[in-house]
N, C-alpha and C positions, 0 to 999 in steps of 0.2 A: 504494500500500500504506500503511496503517497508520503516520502515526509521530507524535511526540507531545512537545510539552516545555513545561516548568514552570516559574515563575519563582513566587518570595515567597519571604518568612519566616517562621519559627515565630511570632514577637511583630510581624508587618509587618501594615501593614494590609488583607492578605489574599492569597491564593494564586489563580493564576493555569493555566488549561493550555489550551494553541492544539492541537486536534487535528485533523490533516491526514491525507486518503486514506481516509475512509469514504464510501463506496456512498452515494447518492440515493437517500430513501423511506425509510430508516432511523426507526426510533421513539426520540423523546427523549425521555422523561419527569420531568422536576424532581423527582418524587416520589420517583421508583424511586431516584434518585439521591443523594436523600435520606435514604432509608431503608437504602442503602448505606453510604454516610456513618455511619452511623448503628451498624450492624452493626461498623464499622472501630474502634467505643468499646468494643466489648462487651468483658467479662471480667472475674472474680473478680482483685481485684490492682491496678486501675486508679488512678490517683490522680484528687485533687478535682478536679483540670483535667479530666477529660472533662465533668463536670456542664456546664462553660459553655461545652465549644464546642458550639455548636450551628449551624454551618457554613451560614452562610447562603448561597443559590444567586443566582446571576444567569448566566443565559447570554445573550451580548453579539453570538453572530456563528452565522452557519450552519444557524441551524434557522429554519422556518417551519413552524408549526399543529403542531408537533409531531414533525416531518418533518424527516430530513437535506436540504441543498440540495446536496451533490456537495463544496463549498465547505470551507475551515477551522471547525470549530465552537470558540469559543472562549467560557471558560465561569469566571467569576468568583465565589470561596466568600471569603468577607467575616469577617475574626475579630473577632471579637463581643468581645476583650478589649482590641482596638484604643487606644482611649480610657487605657486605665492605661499602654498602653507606647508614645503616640505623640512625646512629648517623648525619653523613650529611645534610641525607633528613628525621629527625625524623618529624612527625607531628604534634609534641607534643609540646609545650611551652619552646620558647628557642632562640638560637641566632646559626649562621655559624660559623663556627672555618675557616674557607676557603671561606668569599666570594667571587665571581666572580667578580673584576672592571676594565677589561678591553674587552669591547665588542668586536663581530668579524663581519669586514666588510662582508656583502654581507649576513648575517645570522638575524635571529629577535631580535638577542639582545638591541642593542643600543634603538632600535623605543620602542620596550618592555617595555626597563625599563624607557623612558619618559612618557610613557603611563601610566605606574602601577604605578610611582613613587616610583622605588626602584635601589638601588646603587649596589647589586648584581643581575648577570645576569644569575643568577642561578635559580632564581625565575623565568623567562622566556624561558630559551632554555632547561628547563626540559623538558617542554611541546611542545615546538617548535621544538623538537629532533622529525626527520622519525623513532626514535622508536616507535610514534607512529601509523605505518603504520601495526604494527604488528597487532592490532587489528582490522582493516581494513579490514585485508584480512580473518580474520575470518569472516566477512560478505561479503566480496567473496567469498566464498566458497559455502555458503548457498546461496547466488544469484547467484554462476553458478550452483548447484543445481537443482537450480527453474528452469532455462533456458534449463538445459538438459531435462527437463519433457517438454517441448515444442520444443525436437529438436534444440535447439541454444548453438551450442559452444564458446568459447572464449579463443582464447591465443594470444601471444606476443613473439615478437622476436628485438634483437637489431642491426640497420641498421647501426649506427654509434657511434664510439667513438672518440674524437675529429677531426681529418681527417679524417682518416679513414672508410673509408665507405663501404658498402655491395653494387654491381653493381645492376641494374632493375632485375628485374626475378622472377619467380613462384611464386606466393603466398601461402605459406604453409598452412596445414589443423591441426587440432585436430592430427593427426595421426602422424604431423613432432615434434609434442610436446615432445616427449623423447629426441630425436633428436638436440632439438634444448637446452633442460636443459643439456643434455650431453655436449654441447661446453662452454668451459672455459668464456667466453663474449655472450652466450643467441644468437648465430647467427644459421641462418639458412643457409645451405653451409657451403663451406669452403672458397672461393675463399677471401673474405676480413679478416677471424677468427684471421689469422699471424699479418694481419698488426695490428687488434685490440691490442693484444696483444703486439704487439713492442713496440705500444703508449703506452700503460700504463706503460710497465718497463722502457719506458724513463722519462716518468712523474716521475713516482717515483724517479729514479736515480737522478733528478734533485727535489725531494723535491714538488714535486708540484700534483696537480688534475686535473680530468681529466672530461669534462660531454661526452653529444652525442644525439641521437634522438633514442626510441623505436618507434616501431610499435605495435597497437593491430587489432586484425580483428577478425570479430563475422560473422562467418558462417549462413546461417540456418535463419538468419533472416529477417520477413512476412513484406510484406509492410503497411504501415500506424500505424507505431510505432512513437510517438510525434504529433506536431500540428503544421500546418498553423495560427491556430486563433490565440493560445496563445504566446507572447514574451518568457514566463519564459517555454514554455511547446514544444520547438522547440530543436529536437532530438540532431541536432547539437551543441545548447548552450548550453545546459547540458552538452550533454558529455565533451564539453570544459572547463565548470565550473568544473564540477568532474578531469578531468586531473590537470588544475591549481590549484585543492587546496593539489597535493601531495608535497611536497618536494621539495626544487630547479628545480621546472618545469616552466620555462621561455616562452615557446609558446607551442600552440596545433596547426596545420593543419588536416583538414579533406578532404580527397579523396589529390588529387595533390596538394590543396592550394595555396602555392605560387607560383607556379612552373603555373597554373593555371592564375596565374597575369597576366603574360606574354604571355601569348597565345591570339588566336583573338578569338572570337566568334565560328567559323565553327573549333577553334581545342578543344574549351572546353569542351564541354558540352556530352552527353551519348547518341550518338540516339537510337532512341526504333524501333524494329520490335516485328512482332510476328510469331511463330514459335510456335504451342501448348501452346502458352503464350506468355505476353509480355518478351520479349529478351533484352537486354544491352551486344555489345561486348567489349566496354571500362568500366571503374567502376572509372572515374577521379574523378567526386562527391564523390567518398568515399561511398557508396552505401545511398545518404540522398541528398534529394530535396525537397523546401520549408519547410524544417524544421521536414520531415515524410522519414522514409526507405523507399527505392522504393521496398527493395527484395534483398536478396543474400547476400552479403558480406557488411559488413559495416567496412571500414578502416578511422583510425587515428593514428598519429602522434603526441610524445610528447617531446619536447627537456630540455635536462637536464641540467643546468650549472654545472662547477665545483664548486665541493664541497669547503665551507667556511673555514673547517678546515684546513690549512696545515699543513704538519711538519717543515717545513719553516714560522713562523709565519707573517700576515701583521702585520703594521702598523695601529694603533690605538690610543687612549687617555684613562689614568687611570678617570674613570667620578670622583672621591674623590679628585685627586690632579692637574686634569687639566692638566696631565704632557704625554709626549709621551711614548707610553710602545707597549709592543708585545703584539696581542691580546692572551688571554687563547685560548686553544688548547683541543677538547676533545676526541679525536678520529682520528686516521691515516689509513681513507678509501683513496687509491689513485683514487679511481672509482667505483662508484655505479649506474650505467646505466645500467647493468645487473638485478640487483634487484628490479631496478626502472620498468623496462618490468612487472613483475610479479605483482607489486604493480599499474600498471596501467591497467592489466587486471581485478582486482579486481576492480578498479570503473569505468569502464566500465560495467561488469557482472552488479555492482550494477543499474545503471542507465537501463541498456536494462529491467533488472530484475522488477524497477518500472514500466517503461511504457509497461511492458507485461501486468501490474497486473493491470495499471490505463485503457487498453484497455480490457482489459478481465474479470476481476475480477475472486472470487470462491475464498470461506473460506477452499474449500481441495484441494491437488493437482489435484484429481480427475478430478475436477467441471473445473479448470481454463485450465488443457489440452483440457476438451472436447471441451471448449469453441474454444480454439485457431484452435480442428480440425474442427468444423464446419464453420470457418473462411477462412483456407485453402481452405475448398471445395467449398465455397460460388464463393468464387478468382478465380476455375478452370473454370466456368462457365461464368467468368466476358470477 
């Protein structure tokens, strides 16, 4: 099955991800991956640093002519700003000319460096930097992949940025996905895009950040992906734990959630007919009950705080002199909830991606489609 891990730093000289337990025959594309990469910048709000990453690829292990080998794929994005911060972040034996002593509320530095026991927090929010989401979405990419050889899509759009909000309505498909990277804020419509944007140029105007809530939705997908039996193997926890480990992701809701609180009984829940099959004409659950898809769409919800950094610095303590100081500053995104969409369809893909593979198995993509149609059809007859 599917598992994956990352090594670098935001200012290192590049980020690094070994993925293990994808199927043989698989399509790699550098491009596609690329252009992922790419989409992971988008948004009204961004600061100058996205201008220059431009995430150079190298894949280093596991793929031939384009093709998974069964094997680790391990796949190396190269920061292009290298060069200004290699004295800084050399690896090599030595001391900071610049360390970091004044931590940023709301960000992992302070806990960090109690933890690591060190007095620059450079050492910490290297790695605590959403740059490294960049390599993340390299294994989204190859976990939506896998999902499209089973028929299952996945994308994201953004509902909200701090008030501002996108009204109830249509749920988009694969197809509104240009559509929705073409708007400045990842919305799908127009009718709330204006106000998204006013927010942020006021935020800004006033120095300050901005979060909001994305949405992801995964079309296509067969019922009885996760488990009833297991705590840690329940569709919905996962996906929960995979949202909260992105980046200032403060809640996840799945299907209506909160909004779900409040309602009785006879308004919560999905009743079923059948109709050439079992039917749901609400999807409030988020397409997940007892912890397994029922079928069709599976929706969640991820809400984003604003960003730690300001250009308005808080209020902090130098940890050397015990004294009040402005916290460091390292980066003027006035909004990244945009970004944040893309980066959470990526583990999302990932997680649907495992429990395709923990329900299905097949060392080729071959084996693990056929398995999934014979499943299908097993379903039609149920």
């Amino acid at each position: 099955m599917l598992r994956f891990l990352t090594a670098g730093e935001s200012h290192g000289p590049g980020l690094t991800t070994i993925v293990e337990g994808l199927p043989a025959g698989l399509s790699v594309d550098p491009d596609a991956i690329s252009a992922e990469l790419a989409r992971r910048r988008l948004g009204f709000g961004r600061g100058p640093r996205m201008a220059l990453e431009k995430d150079e690829l190298e894949i280093l292990g596991g793929v031939r002519f384009g093709k998974t080998l069964g094997g680790p794929v391990s796949v190396l994005i190269r920061n292009t700003e290298w060069d200004r911060w290699s004295e800084e972040m050399s690896p090599l034996p030595g001391e900071a000319k610049r360390p970091a002593r004044a931590p940023r509320p709301g960000h992992a530095d302070l806990a960090g460096m109690q933890k690591y026991d060190t007095h620059d927090a450079r050492d910490i929010l290297e790695r605590a930097s959403a740059r490294e989401t960049a390599a993340r979405t390299v294994v989204g990419v190859l976990a939506k992949e896998l999902l499209g050889a089973v028929d299952i899509t996945v994308l994201s759009h953004v509902v909200a940025i701090g008030p501002a909000a996108a009204p109830p309505g249509e749920l988009p498909t694969i197809d509104d996905l240009p559509a929705i990277d073409a708007s400045p804020v990842r919305a799908f419509g127009t009718e709330a895009e204006a106000a998204m944007v006013a927010e942020i140029e006021r935020a800004k105007a006033d120095r300050d950040t901005l979060g909001g809530v994305v949405e992801v939705l995964a079309h296509g997908v067969m019922p009885g992906l996760g488990s009833h039996v297991h705590f840690d193997r329940k569709l919905d926890a996962r996906l929960a734990e995979a949202l909260m480990s992105i980046q200032a992701i403060k809640a996840v809701e799945i299907g209506d959630g909160f909004e779900t609180a409040a309602r009785r009984g006879s308004e919560a829940h999905d009743e079923i007919r059948y109709e050439d099959g079992f039917v749901r004409d609400t999807n409030r659950a988020g397409g997940i009950e007892g912890g397994m898809s029922i079928g069709g769409v599976v929706r969640v919800r991820a809400a984003m705080k604003p960003l730690s950094n300001l250009m308005r610095a808080l209020q902090t303590v130098d940890v050397e002199s015990k004294q009040p100081e402005q916290a460091i500053r390292e980066r003027s995104d006035v909004c990244a909830v945009p970004a944040a969409g893309v980066v959470a369809e990526q583990m999302v893909a990932i997680v649907l991606a495992q429990e395709v593979q923990r329900k299905f198995g097949g060392d080729t993509v071959g084996d693990l489609a056929g398995a999934v149609e014979l499943y299908r059809k097993r379903l039609t007859h149920f």
